[in-house]
C-alpha positions as CSV (number, residue, x, y, z in Angstrom):
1,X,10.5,3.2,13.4
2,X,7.6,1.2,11.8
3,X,5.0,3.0,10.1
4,X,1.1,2.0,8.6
5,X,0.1,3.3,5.0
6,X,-3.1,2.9,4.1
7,X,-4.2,3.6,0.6
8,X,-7.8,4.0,-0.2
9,X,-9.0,2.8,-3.5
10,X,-10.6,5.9,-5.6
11,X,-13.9,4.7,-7.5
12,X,-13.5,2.4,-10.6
13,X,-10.0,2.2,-10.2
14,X,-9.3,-1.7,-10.9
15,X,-7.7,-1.4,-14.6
16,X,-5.2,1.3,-13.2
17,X,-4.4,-0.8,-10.0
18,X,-3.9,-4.1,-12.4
19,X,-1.4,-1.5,-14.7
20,X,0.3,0.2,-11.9
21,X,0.7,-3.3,-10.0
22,X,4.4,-4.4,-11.3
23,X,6.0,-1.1,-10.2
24,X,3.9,-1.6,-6.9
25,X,5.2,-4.5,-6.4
26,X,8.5,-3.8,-7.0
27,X,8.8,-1.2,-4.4
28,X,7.3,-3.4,-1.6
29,X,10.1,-6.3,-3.1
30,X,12.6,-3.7,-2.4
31,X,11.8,-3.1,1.2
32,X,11.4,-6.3,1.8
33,X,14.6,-7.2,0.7
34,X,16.2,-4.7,2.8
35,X,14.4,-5.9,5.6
36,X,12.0,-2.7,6.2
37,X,8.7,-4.6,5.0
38,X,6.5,-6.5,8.0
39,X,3.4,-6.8,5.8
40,X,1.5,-5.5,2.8
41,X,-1.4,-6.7,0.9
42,X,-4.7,-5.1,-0.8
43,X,-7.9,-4.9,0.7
44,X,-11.2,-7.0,-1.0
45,X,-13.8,-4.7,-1.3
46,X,-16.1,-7.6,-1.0
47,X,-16.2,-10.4,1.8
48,X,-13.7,-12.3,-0.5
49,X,-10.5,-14.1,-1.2
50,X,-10.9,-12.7,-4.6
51,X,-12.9,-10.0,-5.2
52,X,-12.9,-10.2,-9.4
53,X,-14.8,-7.0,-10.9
54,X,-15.7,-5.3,-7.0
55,X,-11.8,-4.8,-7.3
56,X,-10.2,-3.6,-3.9
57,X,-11.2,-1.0,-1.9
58,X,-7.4,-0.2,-0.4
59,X,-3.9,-1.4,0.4
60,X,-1.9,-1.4,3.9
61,X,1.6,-1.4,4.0
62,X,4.0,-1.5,7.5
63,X,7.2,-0.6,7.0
64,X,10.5,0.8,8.7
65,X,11.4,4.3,7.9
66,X,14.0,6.9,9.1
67,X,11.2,9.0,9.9
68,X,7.6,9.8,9.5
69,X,8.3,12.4,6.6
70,X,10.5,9.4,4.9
71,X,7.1,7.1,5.0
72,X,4.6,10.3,3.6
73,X,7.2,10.7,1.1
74,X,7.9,7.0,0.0
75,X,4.2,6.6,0.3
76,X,3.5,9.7,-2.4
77,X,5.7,8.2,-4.6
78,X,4.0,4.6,-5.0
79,X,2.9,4.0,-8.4
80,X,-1.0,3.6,-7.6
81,X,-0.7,7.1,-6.2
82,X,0.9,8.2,-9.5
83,X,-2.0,5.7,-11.7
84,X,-4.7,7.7,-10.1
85,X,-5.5,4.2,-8.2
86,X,-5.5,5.9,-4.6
87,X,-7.9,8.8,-3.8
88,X,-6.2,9.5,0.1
89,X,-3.2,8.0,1.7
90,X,-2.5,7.9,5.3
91,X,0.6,7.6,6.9
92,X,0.9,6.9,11.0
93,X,3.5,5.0,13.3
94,X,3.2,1.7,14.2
95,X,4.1,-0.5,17.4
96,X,4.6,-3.7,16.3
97,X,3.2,-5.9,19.5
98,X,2.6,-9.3,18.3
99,X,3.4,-12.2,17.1
């Protein structure tokens, strides 16, 4: 099944997101790889392509898991969550309807 996470950004957060970013990356690379990613990115906290200093204000992620515990528990080990870059993370299904 697929499943949303949505990270939101904790305040003045930007130099831990930029440091945890690699390891980020590499876990998204991994399920996309293995064919379990449909779309991630960050959020702008401003009305921009690139935010520069306002930083981001989140991240979403959809992704196939075995279950919803599977996605909470991939989801609490992202590195962001580890940097102190997220303050909440939500996990819900999600019903892919288009494209």
């Amino acid at each position: 099944m697929w499943y949303v996470i949505e990270g939101y950004d904790g305040e003045d957060v930007l130099d831990q997101r930029r440091a945890a970013r690699p390891e980020h990356l590499a876990r998204l690379t991994a399920l996309a790889e293995a064919g379990r990613l449909l779309l991630a990115g960050p959020c702008p906290a401003i009305d921009a392509q690139d935010p520069g200093p306002a930083g981001f204000s989140g991240s979403v992620v959809v992704a196939e898991f075995e279950s919803l515990e599977a996605a909470r528990a991939w989801a609490d080990e992202d590195p962001y969550t580890a940097a102190g870059v997220y303050g909440r993370t939500e996990v819900r299904p999600f019903k892919p309807v288009l494209p």
